[in-house]
N, CA and C atoms as a LAMMPS dump frame, in Angstrom:
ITEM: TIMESTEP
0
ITEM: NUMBER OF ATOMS
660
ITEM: BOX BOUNDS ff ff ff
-5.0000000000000000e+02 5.0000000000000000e+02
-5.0000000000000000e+02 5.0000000000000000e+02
-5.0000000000000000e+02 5.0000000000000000e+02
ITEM: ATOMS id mol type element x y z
1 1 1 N 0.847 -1.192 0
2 1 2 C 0 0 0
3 1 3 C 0.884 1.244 0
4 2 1 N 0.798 2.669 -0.83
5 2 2 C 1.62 3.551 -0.741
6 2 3 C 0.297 4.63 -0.168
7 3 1 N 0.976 5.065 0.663
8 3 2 C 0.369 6.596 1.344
9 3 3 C 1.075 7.709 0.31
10 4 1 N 0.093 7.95 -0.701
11 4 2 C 0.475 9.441 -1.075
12 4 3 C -0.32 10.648 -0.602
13 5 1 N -1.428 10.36 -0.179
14 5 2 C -2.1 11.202 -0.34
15 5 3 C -2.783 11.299 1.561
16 6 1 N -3.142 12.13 2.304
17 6 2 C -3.765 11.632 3.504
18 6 3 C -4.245 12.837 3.948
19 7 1 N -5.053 13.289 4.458
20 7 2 C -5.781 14.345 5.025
21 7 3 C -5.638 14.59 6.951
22 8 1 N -5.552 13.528 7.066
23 8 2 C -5.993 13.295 8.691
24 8 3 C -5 12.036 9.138
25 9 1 N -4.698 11.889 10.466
26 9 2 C -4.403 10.888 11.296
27 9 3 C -5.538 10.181 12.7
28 10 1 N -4.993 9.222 12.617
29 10 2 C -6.376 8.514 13.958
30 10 3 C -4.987 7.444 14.439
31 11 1 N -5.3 7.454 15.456
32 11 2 C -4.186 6.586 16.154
33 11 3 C -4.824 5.949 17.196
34 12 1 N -4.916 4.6 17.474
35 12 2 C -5.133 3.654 18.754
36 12 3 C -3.89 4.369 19.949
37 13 1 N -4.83 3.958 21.304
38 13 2 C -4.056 4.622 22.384
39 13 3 C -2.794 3.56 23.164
40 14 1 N -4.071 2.543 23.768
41 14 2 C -2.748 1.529 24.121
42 14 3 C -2.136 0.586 23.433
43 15 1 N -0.925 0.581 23.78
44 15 2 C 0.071 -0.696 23.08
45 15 3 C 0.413 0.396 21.66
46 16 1 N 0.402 1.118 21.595
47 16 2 C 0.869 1.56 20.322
48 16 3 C 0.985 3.716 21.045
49 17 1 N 0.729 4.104 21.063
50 17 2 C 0.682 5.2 22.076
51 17 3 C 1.085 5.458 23.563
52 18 1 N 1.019 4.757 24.377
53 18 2 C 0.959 4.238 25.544
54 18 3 C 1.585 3.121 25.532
55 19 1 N 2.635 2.711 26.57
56 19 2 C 2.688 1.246 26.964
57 19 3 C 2.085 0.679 28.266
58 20 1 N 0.764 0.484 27.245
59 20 2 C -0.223 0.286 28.404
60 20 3 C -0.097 -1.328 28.594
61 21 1 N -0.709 -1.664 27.541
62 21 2 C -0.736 -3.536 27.782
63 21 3 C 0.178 -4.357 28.798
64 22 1 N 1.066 -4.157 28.734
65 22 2 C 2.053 -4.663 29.981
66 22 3 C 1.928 -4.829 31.425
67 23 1 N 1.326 -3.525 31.462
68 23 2 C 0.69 -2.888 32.268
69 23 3 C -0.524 -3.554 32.583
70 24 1 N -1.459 -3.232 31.709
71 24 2 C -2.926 -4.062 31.876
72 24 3 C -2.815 -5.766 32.188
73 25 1 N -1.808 -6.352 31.603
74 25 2 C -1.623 -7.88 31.536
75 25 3 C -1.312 -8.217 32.936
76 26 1 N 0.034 -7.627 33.35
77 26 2 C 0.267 -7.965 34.874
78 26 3 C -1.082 -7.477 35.91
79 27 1 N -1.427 -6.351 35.906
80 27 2 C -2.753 -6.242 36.505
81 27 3 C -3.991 -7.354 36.631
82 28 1 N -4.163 -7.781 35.253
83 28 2 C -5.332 -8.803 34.831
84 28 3 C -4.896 -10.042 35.727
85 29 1 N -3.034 -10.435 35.672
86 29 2 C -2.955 -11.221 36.637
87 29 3 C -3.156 -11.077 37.876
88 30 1 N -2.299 -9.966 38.624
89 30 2 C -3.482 -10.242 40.041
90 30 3 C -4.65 -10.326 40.039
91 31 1 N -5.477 -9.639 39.748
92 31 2 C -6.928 -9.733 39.686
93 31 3 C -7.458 -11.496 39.501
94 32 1 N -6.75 -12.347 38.715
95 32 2 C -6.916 -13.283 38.366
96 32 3 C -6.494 -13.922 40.196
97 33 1 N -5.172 -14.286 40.462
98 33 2 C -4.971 -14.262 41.575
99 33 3 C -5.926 -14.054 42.533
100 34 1 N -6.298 -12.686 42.589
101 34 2 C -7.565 -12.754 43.628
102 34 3 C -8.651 -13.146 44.103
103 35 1 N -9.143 -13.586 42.889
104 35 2 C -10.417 -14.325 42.509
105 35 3 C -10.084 -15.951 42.51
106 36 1 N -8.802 -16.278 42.492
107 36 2 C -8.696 -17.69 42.125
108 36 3 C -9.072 -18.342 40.947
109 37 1 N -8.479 -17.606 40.068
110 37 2 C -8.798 -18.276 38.561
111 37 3 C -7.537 -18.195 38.177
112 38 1 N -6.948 -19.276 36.785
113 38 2 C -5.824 -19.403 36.379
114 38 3 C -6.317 -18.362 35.6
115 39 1 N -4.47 -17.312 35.669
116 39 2 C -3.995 -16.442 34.573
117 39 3 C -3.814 -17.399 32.891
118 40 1 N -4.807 -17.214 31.965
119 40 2 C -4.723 -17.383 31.003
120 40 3 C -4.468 -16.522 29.962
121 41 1 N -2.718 -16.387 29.559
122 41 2 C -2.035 -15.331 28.804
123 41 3 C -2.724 -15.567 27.015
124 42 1 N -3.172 -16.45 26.888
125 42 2 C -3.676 -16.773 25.096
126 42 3 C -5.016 -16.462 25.227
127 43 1 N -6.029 -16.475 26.356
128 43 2 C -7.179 -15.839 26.831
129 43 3 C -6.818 -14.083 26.759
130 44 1 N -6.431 -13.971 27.29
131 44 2 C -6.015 -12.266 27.913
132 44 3 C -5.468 -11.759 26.492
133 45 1 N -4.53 -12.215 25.528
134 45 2 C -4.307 -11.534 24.668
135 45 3 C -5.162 -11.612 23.319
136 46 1 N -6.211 -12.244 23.158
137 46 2 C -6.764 -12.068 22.434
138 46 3 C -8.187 -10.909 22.898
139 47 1 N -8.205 -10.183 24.113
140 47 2 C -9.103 -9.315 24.244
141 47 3 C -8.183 -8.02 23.501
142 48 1 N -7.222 -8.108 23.418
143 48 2 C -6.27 -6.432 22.901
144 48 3 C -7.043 -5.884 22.129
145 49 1 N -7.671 -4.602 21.868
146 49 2 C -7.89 -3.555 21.027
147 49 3 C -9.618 -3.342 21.006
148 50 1 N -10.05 -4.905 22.394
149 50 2 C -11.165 -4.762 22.211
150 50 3 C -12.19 -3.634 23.238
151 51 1 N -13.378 -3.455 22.865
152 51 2 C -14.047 -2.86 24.081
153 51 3 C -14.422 -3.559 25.074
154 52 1 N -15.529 -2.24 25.857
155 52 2 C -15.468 -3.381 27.238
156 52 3 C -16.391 -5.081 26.671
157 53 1 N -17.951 -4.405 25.76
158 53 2 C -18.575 -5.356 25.335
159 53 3 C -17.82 -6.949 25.348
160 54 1 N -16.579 -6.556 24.252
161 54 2 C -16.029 -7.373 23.214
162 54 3 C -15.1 -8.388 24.285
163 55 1 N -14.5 -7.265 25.269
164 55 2 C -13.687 -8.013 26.216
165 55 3 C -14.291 -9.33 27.126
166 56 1 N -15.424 -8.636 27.699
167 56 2 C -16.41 -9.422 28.464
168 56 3 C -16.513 -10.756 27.487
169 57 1 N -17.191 -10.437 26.718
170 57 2 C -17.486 -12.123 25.866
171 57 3 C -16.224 -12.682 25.039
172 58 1 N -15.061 -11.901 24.784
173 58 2 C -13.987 -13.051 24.645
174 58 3 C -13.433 -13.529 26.163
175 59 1 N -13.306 -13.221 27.18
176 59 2 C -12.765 -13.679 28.719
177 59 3 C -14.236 -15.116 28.906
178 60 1 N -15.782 -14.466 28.67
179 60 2 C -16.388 -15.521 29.325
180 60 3 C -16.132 -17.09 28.315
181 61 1 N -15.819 -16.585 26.648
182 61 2 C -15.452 -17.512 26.216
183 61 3 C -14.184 -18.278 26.304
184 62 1 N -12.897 -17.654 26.705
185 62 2 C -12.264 -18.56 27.426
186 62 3 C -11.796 -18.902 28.606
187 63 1 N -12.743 -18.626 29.087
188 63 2 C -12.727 -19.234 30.828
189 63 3 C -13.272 -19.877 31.302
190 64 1 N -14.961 -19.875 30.056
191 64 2 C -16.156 -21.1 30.359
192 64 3 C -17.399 -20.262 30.917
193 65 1 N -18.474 -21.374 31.246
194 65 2 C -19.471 -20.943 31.88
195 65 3 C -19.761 -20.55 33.258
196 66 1 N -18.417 -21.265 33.988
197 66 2 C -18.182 -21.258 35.23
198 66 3 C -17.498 -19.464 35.646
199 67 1 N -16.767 -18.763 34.767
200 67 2 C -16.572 -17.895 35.346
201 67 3 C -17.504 -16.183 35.671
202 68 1 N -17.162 -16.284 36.867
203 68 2 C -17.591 -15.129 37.495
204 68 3 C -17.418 -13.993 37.636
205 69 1 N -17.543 -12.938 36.208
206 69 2 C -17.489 -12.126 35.329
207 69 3 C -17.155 -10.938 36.174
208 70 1 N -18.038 -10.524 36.463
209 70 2 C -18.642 -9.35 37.465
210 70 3 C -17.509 -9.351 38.31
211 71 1 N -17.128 -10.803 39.265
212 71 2 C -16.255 -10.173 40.495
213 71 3 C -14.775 -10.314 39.682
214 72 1 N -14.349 -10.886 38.727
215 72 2 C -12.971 -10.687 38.113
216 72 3 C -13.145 -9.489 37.233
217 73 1 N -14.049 -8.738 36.582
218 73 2 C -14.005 -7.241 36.266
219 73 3 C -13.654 -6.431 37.22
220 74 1 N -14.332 -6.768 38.157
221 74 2 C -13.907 -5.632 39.643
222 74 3 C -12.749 -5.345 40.116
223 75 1 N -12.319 -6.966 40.052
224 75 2 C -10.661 -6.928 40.622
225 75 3 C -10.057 -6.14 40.191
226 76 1 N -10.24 -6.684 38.612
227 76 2 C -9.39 -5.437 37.445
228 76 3 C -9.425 -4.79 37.249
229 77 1 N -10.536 -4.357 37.084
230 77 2 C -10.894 -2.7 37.252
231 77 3 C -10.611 -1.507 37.933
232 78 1 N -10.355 -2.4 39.204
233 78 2 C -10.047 -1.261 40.392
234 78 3 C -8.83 -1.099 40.907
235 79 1 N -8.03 -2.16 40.424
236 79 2 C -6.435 -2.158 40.428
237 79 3 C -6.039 -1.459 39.551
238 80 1 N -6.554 -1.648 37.979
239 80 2 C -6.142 -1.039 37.103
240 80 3 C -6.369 0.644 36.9
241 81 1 N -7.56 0.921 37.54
242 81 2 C -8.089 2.532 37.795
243 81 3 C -7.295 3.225 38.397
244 82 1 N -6.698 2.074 39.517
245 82 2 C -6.007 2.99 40.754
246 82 3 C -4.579 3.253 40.147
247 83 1 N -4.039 2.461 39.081
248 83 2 C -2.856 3.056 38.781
249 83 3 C -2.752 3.977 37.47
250 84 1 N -3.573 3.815 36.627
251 84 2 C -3.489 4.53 35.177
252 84 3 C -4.374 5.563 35.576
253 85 1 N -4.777 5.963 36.686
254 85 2 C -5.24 7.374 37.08
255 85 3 C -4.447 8.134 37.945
256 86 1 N -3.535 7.814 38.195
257 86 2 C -3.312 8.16 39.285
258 86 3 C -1.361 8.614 38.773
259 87 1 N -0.808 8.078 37.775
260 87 2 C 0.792 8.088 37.256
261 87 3 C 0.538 7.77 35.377
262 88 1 N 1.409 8.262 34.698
263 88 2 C 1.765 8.022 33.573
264 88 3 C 2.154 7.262 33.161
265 89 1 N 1.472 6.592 32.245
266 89 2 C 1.916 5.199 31.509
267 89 3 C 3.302 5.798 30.449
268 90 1 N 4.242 4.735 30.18
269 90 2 C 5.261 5.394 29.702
270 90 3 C 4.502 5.782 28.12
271 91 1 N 5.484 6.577 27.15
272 91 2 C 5.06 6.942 25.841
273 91 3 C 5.872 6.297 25.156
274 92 1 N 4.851 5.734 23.88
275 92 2 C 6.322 4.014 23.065
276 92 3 C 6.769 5.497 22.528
277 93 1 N 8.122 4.63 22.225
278 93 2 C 9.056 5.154 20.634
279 93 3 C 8.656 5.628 19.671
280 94 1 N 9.231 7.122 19.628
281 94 2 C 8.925 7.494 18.287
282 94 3 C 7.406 8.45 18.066
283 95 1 N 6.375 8.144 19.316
284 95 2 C 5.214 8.87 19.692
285 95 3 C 5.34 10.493 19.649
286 96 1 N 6.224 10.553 20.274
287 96 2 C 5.74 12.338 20.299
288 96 3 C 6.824 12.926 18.93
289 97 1 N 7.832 11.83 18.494
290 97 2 C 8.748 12.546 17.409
291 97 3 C 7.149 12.908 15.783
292 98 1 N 6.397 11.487 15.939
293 98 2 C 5.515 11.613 15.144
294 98 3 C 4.444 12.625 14.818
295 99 1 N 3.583 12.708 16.263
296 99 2 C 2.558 13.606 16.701
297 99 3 C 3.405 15.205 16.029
298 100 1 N 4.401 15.43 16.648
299 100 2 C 4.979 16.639 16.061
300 100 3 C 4.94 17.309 14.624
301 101 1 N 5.461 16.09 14.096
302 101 2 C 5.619 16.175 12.48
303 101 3 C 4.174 16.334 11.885
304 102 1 N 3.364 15.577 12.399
305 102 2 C 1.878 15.931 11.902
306 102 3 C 1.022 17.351 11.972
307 103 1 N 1.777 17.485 13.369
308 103 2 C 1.123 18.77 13.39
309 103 3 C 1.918 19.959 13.078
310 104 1 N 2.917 20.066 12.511
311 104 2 C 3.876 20.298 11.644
312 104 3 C 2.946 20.268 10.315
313 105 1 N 2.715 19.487 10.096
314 105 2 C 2.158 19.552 8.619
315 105 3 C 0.651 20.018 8.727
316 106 1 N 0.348 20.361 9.929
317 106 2 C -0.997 20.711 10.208
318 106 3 C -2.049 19.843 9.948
319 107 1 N -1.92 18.654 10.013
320 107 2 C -2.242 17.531 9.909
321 107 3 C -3.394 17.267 10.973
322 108 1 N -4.848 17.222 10.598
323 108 2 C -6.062 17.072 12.264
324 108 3 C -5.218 15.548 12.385
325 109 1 N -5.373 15.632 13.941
326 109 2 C -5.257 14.198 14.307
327 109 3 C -6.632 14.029 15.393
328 110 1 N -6.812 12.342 15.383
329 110 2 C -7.686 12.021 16.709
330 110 3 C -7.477 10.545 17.307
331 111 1 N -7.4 10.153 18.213
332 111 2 C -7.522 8.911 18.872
333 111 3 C -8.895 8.337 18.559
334 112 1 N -8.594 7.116 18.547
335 112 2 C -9.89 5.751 17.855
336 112 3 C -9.161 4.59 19.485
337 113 1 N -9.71 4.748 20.435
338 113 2 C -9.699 3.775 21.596
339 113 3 C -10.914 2.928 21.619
340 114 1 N -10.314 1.884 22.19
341 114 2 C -11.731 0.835 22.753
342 114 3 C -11.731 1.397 24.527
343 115 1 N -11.359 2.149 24.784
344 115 2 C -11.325 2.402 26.375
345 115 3 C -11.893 3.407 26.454
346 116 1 N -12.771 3.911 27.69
347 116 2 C -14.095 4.423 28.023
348 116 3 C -13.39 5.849 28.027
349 117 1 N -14.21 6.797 27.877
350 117 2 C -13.395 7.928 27.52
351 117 3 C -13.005 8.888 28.615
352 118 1 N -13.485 8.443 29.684
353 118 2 C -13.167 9.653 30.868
354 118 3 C -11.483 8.761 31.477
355 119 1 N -11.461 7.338 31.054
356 119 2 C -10.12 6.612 31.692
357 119 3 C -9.001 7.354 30.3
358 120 1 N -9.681 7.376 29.252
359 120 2 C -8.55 7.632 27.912
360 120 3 C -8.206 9.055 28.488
361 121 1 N -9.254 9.989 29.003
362 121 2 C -8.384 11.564 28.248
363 121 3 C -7.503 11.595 29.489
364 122 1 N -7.783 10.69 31.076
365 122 2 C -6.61 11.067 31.588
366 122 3 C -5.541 10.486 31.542
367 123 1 N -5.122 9.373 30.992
368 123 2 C -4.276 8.659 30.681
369 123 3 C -3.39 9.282 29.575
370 124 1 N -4.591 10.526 28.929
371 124 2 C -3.651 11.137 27.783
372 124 3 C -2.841 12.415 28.393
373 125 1 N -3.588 12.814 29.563
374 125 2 C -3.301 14.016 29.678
375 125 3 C -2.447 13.965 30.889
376 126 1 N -2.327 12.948 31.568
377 126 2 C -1.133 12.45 32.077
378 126 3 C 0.313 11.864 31.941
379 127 1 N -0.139 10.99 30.28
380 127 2 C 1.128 11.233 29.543
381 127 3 C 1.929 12.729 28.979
382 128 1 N 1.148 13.765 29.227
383 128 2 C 1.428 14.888 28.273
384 128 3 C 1.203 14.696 26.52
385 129 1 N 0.446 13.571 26.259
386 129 2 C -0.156 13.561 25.129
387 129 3 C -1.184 14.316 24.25
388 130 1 N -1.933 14.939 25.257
389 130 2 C -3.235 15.186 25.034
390 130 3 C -3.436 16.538 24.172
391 131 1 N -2.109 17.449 24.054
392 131 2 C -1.699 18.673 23.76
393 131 3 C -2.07 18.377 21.743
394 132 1 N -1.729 17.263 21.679
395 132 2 C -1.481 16.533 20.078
396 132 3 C -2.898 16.909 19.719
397 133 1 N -3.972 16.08 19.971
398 133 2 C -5.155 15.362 19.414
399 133 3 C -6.463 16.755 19.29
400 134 1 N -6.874 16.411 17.96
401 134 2 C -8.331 17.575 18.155
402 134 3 C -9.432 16.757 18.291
403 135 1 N -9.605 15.193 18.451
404 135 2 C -10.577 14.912 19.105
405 135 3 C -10.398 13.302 19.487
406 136 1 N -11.437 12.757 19.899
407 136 2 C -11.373 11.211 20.514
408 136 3 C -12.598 10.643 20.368
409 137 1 N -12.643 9.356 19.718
410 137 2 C -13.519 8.264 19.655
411 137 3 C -13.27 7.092 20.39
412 138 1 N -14.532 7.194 21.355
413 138 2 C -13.939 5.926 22.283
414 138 3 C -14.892 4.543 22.389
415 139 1 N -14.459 3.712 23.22
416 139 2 C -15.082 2.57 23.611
417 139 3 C -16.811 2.765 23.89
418 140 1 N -16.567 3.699 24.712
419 140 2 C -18.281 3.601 25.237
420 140 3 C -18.707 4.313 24.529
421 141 1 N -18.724 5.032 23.055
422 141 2 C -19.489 5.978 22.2
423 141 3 C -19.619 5.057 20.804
424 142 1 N -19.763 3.862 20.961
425 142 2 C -20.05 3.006 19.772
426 142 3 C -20.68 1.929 20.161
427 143 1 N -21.074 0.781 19.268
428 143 2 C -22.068 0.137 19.107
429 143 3 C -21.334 -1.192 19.525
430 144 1 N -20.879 -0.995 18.219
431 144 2 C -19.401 -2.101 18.005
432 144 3 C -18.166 -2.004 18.251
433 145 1 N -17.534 -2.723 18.759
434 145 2 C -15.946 -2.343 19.294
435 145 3 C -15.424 -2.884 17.795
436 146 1 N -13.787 -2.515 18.431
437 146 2 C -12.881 -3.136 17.197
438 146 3 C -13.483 -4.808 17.55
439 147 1 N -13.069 -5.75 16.045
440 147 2 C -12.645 -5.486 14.856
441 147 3 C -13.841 -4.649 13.817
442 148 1 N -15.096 -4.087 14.536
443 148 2 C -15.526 -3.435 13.824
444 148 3 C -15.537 -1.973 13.25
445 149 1 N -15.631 -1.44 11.72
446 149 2 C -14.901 -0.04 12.072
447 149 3 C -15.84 0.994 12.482
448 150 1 N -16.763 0.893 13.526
449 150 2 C -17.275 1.762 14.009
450 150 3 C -16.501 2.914 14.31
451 151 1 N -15.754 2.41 15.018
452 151 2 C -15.32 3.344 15.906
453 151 3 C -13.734 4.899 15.092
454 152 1 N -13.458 4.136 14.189
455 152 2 C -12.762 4.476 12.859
456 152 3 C -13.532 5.504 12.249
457 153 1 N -14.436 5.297 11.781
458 153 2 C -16.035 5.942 11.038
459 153 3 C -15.957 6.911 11.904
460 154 1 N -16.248 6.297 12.784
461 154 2 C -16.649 8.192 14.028
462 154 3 C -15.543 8.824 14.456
463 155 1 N -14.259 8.308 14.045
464 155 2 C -13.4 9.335 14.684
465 155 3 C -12.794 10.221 13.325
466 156 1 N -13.166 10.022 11.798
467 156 2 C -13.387 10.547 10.863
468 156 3 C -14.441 11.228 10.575
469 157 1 N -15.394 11.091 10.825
470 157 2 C -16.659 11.544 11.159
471 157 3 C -16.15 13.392 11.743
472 158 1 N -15.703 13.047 13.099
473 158 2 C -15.217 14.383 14.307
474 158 3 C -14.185 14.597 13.663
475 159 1 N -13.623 14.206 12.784
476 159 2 C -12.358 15.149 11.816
477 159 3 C -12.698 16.356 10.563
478 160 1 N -13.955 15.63 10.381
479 160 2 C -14.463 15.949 9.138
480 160 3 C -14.154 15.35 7.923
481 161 1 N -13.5 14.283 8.145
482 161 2 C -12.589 14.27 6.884
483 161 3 C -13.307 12.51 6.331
484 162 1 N -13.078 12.184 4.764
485 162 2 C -13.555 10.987 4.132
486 162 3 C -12.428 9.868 5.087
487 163 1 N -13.395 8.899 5.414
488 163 2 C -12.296 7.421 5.848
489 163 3 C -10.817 7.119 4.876
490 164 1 N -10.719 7.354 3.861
491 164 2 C -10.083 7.367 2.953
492 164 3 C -8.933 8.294 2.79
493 165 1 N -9.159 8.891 3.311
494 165 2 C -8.163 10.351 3.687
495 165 3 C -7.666 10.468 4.469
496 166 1 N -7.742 9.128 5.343
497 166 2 C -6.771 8.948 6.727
498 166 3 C -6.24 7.75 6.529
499 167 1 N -5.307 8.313 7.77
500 167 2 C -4.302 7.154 8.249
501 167 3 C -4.322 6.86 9.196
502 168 1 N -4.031 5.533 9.386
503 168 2 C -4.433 4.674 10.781
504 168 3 C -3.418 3.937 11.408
505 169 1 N -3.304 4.308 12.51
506 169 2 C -2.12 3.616 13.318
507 169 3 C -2.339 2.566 14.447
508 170 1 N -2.423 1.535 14.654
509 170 2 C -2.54 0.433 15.055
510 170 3 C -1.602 -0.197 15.485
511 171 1 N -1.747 -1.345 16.614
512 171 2 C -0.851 -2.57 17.39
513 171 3 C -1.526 -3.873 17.167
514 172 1 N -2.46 -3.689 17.505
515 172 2 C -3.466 -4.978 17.8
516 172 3 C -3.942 -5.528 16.213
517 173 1 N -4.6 -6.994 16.071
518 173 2 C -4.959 -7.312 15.021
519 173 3 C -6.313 -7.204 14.951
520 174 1 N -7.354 -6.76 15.83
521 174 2 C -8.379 -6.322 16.129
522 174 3 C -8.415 -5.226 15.013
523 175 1 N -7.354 -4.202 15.877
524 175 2 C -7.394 -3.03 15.813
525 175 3 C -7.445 -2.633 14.111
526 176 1 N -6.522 -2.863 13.565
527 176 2 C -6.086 -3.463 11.927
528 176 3 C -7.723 -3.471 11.411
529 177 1 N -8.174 -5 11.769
530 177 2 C -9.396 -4.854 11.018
531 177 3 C -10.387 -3.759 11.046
532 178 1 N -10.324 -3.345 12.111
533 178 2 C -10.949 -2.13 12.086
534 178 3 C -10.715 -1.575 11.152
535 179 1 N -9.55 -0.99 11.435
536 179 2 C -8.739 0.348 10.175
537 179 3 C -9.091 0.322 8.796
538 180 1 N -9.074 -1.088 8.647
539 180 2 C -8.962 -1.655 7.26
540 180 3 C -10.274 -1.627 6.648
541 181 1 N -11.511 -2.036 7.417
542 181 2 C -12.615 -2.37 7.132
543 181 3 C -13.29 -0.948 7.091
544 182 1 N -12.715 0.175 7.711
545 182 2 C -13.576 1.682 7.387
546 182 3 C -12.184 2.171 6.159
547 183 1 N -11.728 1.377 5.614
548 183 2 C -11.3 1.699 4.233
549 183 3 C -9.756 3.401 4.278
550 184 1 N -9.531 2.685 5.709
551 184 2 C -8.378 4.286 6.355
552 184 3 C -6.881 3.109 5.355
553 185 1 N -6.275 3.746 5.238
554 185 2 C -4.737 3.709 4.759
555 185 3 C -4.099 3.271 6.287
556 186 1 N -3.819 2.488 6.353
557 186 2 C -2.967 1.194 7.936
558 186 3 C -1.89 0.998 8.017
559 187 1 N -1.526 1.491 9.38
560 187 2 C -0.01 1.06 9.631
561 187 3 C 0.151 0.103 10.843
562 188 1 N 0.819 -0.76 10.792
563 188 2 C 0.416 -1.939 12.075
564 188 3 C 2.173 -1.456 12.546
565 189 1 N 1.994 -1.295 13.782
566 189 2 C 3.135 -1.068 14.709
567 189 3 C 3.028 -2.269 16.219
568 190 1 N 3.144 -3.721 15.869
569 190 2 C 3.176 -4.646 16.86
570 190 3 C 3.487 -4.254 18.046
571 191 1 N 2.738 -4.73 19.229
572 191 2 C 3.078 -4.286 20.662
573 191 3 C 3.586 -5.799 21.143
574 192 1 N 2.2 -6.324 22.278
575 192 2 C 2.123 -7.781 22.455
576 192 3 C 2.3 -8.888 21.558
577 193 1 N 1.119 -8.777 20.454
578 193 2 C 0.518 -9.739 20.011
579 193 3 C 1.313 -9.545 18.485
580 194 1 N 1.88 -10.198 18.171
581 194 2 C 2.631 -10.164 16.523
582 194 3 C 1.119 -10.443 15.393
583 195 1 N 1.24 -9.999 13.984
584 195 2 C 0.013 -10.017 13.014
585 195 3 C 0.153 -11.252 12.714
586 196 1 N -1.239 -11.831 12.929
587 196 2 C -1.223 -13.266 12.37
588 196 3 C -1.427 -13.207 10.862
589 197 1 N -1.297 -14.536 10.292
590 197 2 C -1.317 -14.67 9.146
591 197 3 C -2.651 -14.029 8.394
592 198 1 N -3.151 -14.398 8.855
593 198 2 C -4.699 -13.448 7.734
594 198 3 C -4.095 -11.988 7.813
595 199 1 N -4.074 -11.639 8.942
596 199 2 C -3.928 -9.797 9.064
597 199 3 C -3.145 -9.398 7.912
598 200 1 N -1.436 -9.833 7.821
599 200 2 C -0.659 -9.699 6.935
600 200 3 C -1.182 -9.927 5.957
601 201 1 N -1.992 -10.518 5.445
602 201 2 C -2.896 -10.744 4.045
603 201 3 C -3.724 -9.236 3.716
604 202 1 N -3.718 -8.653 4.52
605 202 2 C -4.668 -7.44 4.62
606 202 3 C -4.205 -6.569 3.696
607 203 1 N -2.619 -6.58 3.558
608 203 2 C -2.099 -5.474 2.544
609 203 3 C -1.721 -4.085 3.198
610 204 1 N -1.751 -3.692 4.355
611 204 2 C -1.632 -2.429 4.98
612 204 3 C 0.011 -3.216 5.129
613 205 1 N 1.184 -1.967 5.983
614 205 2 C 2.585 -1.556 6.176
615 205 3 C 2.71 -2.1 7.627
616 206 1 N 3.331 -2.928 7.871
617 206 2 C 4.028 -3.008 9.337
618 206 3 C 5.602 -2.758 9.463
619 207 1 N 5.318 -2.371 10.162
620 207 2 C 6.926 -1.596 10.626
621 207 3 C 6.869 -1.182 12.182
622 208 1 N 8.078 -1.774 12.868
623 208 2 C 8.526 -1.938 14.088
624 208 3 C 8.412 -1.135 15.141
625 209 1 N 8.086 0.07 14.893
626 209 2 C 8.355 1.578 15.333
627 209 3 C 7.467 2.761 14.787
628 210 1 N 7.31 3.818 15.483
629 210 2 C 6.491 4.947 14.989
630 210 3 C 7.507 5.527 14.876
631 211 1 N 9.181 5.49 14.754
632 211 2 C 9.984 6.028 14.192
633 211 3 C 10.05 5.671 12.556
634 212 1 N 10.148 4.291 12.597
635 212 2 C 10.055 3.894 11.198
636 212 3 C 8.768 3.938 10.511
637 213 1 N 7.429 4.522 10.87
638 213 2 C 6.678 5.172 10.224
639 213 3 C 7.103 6.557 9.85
640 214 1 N 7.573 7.169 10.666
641 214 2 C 7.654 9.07 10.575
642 214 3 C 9.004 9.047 9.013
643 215 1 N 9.722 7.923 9.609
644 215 2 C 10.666 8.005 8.157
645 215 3 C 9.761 7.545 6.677
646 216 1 N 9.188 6.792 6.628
647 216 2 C 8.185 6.17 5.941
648 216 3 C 7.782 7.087 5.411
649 217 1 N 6.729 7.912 5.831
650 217 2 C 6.113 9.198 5.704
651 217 3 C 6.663 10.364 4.782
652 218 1 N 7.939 10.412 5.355
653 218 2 C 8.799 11.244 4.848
654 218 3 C 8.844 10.954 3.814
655 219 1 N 9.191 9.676 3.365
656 219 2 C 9.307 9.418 1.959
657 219 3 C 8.711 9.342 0.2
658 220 1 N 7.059 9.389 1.069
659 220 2 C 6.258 9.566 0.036
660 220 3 C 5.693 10.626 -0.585
């Protein structure tokens, strides 16, 4: 795929913005711990990029009928609240060299999260991120989470700008389909979870770094 042309940027927050996931994973394990359920890491990483909806019914599907939803949300929830509200998640590589250059080029940008939006803007504005973005599409303002592109749609939508006229920055393989499926120009920047084989079939750019996007960029 060549980016010549692009109007707008939309960027996913964690694992690609944030190094959140790491974060969220060890959390999910205590919580797991607490409750007395085995930490299941091939369970847990296939919720990445999703909402809360999406999360809930991939965890009850691999944990069974037996698990007890409600009190292992809580755990997590409230461990995880108490720290990503409270301190700055670090900022990946290459994040703010990017954000710059865009807005450098005067470029609208906006965040496309599956995370509820009063946890996103402080997580942004605690990274010192938040200075970047002219708007945010989140988890709880859609229907459908990723892999659907709801949430893509509406954060083009609050740009003003055609799906087509953006660019999309992504970690997750969720996230990807999203991008892909509201027809945005995709860049997959792997966090956790490496692109499985279908994704790579998708035809969008992966590259290691939002450094080696900003050079990318440059080039076209």
């Amino acid at each position: 795929m060549v980016f010549m042309n692009f109007k707008a940027a939309i960027f996913d927050m964690d694992g690609l913005l944030l190094d959140t996931e790491r974060v969220c994973m060890s959390i999910f394990e205590q919580a797991c711990q607490a409750v007395n359920i085995p930490f299941l890491k091939d369970v847990y990483l296939g919720i990445i990029g999703r909402n809360a909806a999406g999360i809930e019914e991939a965890l009850k599907a691999g944990y069974g009928n037996t698990l007890d939803y409600p009190m292992l949300h809580d755990a997590w929830r409230s461990r995880y609240n108490a720290v990503v509200t409270q301190q700055a998640i670090p900022v990946k590589e290459g994040v703010v060299e990017l954000l710059t250059w865009l807005n450098e080029q005067n470029v609208p940008i906006a965040v496309a999260t599956s995370t509820q939006r009063d946890i996103a803007e402080i997580k942004l504005r605690l990274s010192g991120l938040d200075r970047f973005f002219d708007c945010y599409a989140t988890g709880c303002e859609v229907t459908n989470g990723k892999p659907d592109p709801e949430i893509y749609l509406l954060a083009a939508q609050r740009l003003n700008q055609h799906p087509k006229d953006c660019l999309a920055f992504e970690d997750s393989n969720n996230g990807v389909r999203s991008a892909i499926a509201a027809h945005m120009q995709t860049y997959q920047i792997p966090d956790l979870v490496e692109p499985s084989n279908d994704v790579k079939q998708l035809g969008h750019t992966i590259l290691p770094s939002l450094h080696d996007v900003l050079r990318h960029l440059k080039t076209q």
